[in-house]
C-alpha positions as CSV (number, residue, x, y, z in Angstrom):
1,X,-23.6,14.8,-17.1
2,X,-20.5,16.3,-16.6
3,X,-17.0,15.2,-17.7
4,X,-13.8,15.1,-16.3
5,X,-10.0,13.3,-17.1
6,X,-9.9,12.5,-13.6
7,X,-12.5,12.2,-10.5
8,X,-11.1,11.7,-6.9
9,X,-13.3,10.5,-4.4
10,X,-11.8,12.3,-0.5
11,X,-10.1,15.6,0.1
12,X,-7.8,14.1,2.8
13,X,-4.0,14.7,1.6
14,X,-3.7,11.8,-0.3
15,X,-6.6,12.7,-2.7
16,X,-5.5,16.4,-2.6
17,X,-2.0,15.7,-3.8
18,X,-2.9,13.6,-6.4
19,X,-5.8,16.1,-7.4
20,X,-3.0,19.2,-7.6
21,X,-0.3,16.7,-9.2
22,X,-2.9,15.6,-12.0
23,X,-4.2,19.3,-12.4
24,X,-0.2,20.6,-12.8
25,X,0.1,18.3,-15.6
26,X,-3.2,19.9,-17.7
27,X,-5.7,16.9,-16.4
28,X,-9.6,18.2,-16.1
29,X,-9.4,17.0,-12.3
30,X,-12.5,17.0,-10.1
31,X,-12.4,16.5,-5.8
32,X,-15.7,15.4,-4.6
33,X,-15.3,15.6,-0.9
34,X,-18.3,13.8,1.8
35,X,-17.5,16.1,4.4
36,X,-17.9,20.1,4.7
37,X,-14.3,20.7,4.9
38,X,-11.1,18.9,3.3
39,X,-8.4,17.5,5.2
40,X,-9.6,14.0,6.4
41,X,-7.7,13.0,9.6
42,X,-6.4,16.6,9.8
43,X,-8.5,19.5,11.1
44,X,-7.6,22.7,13.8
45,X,-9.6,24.5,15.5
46,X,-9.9,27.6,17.7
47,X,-11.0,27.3,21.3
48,X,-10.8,30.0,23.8
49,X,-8.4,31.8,21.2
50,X,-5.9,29.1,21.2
51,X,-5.1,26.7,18.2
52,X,-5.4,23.5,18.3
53,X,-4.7,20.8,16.4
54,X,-7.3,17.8,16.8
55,X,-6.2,15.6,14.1
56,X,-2.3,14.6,12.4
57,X,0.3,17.4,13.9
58,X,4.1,16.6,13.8
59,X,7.0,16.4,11.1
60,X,10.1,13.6,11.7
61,X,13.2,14.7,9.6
62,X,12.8,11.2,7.1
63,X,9.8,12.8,6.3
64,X,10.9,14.5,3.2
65,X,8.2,14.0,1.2
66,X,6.0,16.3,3.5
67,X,8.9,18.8,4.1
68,X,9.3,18.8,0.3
69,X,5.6,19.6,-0.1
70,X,5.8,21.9,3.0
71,X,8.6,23.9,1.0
72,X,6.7,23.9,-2.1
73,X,3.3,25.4,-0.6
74,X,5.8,28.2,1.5
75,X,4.6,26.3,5.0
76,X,6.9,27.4,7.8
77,X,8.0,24.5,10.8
78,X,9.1,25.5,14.3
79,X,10.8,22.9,16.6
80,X,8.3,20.8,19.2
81,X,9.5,22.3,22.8
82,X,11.7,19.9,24.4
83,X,13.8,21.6,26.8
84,X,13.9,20.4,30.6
85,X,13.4,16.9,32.1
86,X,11.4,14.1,30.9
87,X,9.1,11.9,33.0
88,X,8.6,8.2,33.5
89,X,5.3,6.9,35.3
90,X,6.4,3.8,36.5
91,X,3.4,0.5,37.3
92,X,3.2,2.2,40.9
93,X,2.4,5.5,39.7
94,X,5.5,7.3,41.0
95,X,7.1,10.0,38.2
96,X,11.1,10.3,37.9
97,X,12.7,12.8,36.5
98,X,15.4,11.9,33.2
99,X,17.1,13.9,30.3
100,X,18.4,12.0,27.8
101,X,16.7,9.3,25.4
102,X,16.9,6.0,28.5
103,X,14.0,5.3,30.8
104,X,14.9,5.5,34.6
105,X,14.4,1.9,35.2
106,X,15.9,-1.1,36.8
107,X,19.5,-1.9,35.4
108,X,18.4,-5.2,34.0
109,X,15.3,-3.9,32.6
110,X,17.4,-0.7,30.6
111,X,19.0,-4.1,29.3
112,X,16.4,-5.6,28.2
113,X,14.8,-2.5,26.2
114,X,18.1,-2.1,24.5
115,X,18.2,-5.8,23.6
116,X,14.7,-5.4,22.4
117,X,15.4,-2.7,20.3
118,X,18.4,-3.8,18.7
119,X,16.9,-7.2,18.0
120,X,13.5,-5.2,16.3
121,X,16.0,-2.9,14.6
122,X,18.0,-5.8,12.9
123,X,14.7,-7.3,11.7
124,X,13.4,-3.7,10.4
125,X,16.3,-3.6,8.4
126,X,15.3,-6.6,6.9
127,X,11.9,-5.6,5.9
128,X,10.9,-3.5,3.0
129,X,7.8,-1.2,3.3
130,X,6.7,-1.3,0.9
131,X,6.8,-5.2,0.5
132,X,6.9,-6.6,3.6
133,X,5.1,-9.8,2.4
134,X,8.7,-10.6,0.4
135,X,10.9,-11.0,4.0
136,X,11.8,-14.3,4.0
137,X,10.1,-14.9,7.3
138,X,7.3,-13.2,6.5
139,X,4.5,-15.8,6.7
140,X,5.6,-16.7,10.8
141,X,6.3,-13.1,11.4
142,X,2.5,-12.4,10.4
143,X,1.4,-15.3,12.1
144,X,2.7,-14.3,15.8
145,X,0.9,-12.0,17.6
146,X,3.3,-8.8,18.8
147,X,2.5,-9.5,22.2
148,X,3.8,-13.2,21.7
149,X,7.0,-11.9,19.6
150,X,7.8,-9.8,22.8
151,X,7.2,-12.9,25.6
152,X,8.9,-15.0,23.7
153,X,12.0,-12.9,23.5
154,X,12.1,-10.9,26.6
155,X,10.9,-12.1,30.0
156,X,11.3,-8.9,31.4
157,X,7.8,-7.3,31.9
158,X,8.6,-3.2,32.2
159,X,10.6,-4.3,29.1
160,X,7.9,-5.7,27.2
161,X,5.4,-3.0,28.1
162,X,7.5,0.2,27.2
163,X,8.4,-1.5,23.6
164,X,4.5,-2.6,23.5
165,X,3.9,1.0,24.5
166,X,5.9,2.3,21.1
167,X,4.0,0.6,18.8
168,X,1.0,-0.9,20.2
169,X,-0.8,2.3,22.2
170,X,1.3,4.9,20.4
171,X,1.4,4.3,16.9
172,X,-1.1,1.6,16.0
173,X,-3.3,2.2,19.1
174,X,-4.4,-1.2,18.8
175,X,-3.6,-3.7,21.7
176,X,-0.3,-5.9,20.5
177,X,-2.5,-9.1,20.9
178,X,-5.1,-7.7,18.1
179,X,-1.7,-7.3,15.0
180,X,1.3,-9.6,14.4
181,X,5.3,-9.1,15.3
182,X,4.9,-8.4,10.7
183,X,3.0,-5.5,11.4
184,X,5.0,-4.0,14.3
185,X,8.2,-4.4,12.0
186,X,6.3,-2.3,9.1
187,X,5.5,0.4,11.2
188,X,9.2,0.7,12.2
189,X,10.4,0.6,8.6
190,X,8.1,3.1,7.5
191,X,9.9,5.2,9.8
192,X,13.5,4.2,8.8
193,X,14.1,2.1,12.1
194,X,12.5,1.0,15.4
195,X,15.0,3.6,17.1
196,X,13.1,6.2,15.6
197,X,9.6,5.1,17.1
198,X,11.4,5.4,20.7
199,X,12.6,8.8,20.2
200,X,10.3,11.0,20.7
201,X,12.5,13.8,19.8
202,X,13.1,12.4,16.1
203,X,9.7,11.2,15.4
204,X,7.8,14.3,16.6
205,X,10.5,17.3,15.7
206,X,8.5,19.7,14.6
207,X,5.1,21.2,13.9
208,X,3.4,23.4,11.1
209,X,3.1,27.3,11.7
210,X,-1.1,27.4,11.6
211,X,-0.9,23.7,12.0
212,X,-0.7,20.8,9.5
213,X,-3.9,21.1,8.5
214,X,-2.4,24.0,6.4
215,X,-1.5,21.3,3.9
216,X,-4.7,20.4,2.5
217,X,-6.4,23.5,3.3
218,X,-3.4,25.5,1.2
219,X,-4.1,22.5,-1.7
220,X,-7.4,22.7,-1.9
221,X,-7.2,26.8,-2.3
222,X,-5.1,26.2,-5.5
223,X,-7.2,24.0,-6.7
224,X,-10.3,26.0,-6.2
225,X,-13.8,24.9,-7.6
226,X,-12.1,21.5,-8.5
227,X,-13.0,20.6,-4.9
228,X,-16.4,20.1,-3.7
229,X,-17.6,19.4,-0.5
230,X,-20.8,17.9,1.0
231,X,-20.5,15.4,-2.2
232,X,-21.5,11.9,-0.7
233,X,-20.4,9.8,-3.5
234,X,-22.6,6.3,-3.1
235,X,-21.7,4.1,-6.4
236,X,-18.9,3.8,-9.1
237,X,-20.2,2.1,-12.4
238,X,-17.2,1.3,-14.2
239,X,-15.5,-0.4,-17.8
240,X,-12.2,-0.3,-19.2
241,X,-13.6,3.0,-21.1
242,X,-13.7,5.0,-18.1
243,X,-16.3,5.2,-15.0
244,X,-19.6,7.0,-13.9
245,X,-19.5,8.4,-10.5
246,X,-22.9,8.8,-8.7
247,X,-23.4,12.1,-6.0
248,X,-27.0,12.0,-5.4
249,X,-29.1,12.6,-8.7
250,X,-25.7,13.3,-10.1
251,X,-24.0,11.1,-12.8
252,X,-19.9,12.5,-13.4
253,X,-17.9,10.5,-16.2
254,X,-14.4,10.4,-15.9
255,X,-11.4,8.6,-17.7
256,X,-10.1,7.6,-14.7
257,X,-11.5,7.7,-10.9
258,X,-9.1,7.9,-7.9
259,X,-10.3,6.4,-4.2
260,X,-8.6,8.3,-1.8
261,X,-10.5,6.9,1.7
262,X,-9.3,4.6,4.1
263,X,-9.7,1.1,3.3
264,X,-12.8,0.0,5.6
265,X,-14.4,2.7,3.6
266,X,-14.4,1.9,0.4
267,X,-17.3,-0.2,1.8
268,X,-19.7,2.9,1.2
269,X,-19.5,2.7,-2.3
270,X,-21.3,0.8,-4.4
271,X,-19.1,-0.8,-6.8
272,X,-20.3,-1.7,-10.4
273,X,-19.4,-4.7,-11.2
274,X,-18.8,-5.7,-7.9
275,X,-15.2,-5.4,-6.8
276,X,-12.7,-8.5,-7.3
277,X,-13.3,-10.6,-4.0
278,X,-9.5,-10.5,-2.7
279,X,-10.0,-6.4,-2.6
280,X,-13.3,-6.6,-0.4
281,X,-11.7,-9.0,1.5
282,X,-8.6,-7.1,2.0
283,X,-10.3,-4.1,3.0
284,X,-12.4,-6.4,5.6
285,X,-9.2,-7.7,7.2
286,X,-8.0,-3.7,7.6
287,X,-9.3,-2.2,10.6
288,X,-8.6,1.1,12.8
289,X,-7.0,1.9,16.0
290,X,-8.9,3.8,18.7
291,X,-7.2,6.8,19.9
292,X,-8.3,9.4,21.9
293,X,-6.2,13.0,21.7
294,X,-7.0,15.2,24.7
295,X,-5.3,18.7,24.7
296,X,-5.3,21.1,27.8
297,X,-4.8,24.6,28.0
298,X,-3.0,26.4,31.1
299,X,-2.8,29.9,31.6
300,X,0.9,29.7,31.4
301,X,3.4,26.4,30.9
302,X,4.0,25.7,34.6
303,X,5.9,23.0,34.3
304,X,8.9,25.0,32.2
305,X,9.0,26.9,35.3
306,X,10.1,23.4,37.4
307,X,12.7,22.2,34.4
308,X,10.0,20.0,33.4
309,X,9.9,19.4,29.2
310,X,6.3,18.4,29.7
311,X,7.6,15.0,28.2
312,X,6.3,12.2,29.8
313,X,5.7,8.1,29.2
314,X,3.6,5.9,31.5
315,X,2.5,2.5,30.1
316,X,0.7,2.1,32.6
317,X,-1.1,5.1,32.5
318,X,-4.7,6.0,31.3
319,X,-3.0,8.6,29.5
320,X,0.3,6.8,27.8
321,X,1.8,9.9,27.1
322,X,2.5,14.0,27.3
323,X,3.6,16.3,25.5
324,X,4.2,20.7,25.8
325,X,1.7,21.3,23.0
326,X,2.2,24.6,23.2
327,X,2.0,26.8,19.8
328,X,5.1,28.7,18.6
329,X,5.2,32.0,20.5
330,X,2.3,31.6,22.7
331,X,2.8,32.8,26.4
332,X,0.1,30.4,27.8
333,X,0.8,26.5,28.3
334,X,-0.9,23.3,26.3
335,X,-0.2,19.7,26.9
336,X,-1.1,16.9,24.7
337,X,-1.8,13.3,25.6
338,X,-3.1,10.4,24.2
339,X,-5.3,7.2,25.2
340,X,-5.7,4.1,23.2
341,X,-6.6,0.5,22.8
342,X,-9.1,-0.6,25.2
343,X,-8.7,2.3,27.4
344,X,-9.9,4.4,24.4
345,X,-12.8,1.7,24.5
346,X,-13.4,2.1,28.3
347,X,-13.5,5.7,28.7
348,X,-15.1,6.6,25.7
349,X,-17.9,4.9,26.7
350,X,-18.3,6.9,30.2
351,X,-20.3,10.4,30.4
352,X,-18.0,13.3,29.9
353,X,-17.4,14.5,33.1
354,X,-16.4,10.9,34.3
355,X,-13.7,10.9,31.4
356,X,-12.6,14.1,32.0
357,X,-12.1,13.6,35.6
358,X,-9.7,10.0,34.8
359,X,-7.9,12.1,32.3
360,X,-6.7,14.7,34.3
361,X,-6.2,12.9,37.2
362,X,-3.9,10.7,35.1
363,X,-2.4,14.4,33.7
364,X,-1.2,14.9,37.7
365,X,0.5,11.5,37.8
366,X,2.7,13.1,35.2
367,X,2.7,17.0,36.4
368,X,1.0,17.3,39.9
369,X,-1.9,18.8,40.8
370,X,-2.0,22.2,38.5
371,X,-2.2,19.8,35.7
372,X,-6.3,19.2,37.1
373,X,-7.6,23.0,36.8
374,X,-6.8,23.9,33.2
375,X,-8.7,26.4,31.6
376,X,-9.7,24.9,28.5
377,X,-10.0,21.0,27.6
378,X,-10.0,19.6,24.2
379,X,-10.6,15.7,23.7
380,X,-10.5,14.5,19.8
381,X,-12.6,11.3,19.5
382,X,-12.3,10.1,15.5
383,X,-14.1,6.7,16.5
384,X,-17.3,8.3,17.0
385,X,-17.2,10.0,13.5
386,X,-18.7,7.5,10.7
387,X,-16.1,9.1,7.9
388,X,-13.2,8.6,9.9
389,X,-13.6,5.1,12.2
390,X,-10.4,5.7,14.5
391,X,-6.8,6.8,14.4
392,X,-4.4,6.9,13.3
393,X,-4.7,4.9,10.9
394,X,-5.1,0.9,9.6
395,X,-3.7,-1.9,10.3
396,X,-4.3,-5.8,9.6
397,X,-5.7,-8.1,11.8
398,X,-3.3,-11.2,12.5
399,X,-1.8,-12.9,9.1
400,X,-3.2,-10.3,7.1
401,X,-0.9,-8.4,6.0
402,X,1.2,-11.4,4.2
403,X,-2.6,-12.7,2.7
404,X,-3.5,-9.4,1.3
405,X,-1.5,-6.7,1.7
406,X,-0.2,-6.9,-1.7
407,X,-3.9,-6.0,-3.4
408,X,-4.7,-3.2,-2.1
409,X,-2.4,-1.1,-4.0
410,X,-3.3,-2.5,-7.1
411,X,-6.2,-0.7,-9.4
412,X,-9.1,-2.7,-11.1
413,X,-9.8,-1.0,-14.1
414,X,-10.3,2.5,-14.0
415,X,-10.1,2.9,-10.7
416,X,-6.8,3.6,-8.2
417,X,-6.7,3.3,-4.4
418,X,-4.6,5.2,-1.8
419,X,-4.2,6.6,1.4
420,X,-1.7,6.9,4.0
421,X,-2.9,3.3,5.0
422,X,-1.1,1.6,2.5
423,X,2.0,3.5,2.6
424,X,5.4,2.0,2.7
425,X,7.4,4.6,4.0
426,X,5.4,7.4,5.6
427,X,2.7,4.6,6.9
428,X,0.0,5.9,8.8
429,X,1.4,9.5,8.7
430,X,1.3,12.7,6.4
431,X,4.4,12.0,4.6
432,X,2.7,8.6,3.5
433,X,-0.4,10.1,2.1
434,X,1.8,12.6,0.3
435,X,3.9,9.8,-1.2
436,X,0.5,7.8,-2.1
437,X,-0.8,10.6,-3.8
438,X,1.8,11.6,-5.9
439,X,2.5,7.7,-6.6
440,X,-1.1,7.7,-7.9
441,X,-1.2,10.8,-9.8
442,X,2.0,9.5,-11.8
443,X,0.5,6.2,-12.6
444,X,-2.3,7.6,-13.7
445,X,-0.3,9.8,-16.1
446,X,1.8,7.2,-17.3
447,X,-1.2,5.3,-18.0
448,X,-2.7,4.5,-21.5
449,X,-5.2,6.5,-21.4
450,X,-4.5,9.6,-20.1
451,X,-5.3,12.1,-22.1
């Protein structure tokens, strides 16, 4: 039996960072990883010469956490294109051209929005993320669906659906009747303000040279053979004296042990003794969105060549929204877009060629016809893969978040919890898990016991 200060279970960011934070301070640290690669909800990949990154992929200047880290592993950014018109898909399918951060819509819908937004921003600024529970309307706020918040303060429909597109298909990609008007408002303060989730051009500024999978791959080189993949850890047997992790016919003792995997898998593990009931039940009450990232490659970006950014919003649109994707320095073209929610449910459940063909017809409604011949096609699916469950991250069902959002930060004896999932600020993104872990790593530390 080997032995160890500190075992963490998932080589996603969060477990990585804590790992390299522990290991900095002299800890004994070992990563046992389920997967054959680290990284979690972050991976690239190489298809027909072109990188592309299939999981997590932009940095937001609030973000400092991750550009701290970023500096620290001598990662270098480069700006997301952006230059050219925007495009709105309006309910009849029709694109218009726009610069600038306004929708071309009606005059009394553009009033709407902004009332909308600066009614959500005043209540984000209200709500602290990492205690949302403690606003003072907290318990009604998680007890209103989203989609009812929005009815019952707006009764102009293209209204309601572009704010429901913000947070409902684009960052929880859940529907807004499945989470409460609570959750909406943490996601917003997590990213400083519910301005910032509307502009596209602060929220996704700018991307990772190689990709952001360079952050746990450039972690897990430094920490070398502390990190082991393929390590399928089943059960946890546990005491105030430390724990016993079990891989297989392996038995590792540690001090202390670190969970770094989304909530609704902690499941996997066989807990010994069981688990308090309100963390089981927490964790039951977490669920993920469904997301499905398509990426297209063109032999050039065409639609740079019309004054097009290759921005584009559609709410009504299979695919929600578009982006130029296309690496730093690269002469050919990518675009990224993104389906959620129940579409994610509808077309994933077709045969490929059936989804592809939906998808890049609803490319065209954005960019015309030259957006259906591209010559390579990328679709990243997490829903279908058992140790991920969706994307982007987790979110609480309807009053959840006020009934048990508050455990599942909190360790039971040896053992601390954390991901991105149960970030404050950063939530659901790479700045949260790097937040999480370092949060971790210092409590553990700090601790009694450490050694």
């Amino acid at each position: 039996m080997s032995v160890h200060d500190t075992v963490v279970v998932g080589a996603g960011v969060t477990g990585l960072v804590a790992a390299w934070r522990l290991s900095q301070a002299g800890q004994d640290v070992l990563v046992l990883e389920a997967r054959d690669r680290v990284g979690g909800r972050l991976r690239s990949e190489l298809h027909d010469g072109s990188l592309f990154e299939i999981g997590g992929q932009w940095v937001s200047p609030d973000q400092d956490a991750l550009t701290g880290l970023l500096d620290e592993l001598g990662l270098q950014t480069y700006l997301r294109h952006r230059e050219g018109a925007s495009l709105y898909v309006d309910s009849g399918g029709g694109a218009r051209r726009f610069t600038g951060e306004d929708l071309p819509v009606a005059a009394d819908t553009a009033a709407a929005i902004e009332r909308l937004i600066k009614g959500l921003d005043a209540l984000t600024a209200e709500i602290d993320p990492d205690r949302p529970w403690d606003h003072p309307d907290a318990e009604r706020l998680d007890h209103v669906t989203f989609q009812q918040w929005l009815q019952d303060n707006c009764d102009d429909v293209e209204a309601r659906d572009n704010i429901a597109l913000y947070v409902g298909q684009a960052m929880l990609t859940k529907p807004t009747w499945s989470f409460s008007a609570l959750q909406a408002l943490l996601m917003a303060a997590s990213a400083g303000s519910f301005r910032h989730l509307v502009d596209a051009d602060f929220i996704l500024d700018r991307r990772v040279v190689g990709g952001l999978a360079s952050v746990p791959l450039e972690l897990a080189g430094r920490l070398g053979d502390r990190v082991r993949l393929g390590q399928d850890v089943t059960a946890v047997d546990y005491s105030d004296e430390g724990a016993t992790v079990v891989v297989g016919p392996e038995r590792i003792r540690a001090r202390r042990v670190v969970i770094a995997v989304p909530p609704p898998l902690v499941r996997r593990i066989r807990f010994m003794p069981e688990l308090p009931a309100s963390h089981r039940h927490a964790r039951e009450h977490q669920s993920f969105g469904l997301v499905i990232k398509v990426q297209v490659g063109f032999t050039t970006p065409f639609w740079r060549e019309i004054g097009l950014s290759g921005t584009g919003f559609g709410p009504y649109q299979l695919v929600h929204e578009v982006y130029d994707n296309t690496p730093d320095g690269s002469t050919s073209g990518q675009l990224v877009g993104f389906i959620s929610g129940e579409d994610a449910d509808r077309v994933g459940a077709l045969s490929d060629d059936e989804r592809r063909a939906e998808v890049l017809e609803s490319f065209a409604a954005y960019l015309g016809e030259a957006a259906r011949t591209p010559v390579t096609y990328v679709e990243s699916d997490w829903q279908h893969q058992e140790l991920t469950g969706g994307a982007y991250g987790t979110s609480f069902d309807v009053g959840g978040l006020t009934r048990y959002g508050r455990v599942l930060r909190q360790p039971v004896g040896p053992i601390e919890f954390g991901t991105s999932d149960v970030a404050g600020l950063g939530f659901q993104h790479v700045d949260g898990a790097v937040r999480v872990g370092a949060e971790i790593a210092h409590r553990v530390l700090t601790s009694r016991d450490a050694p």
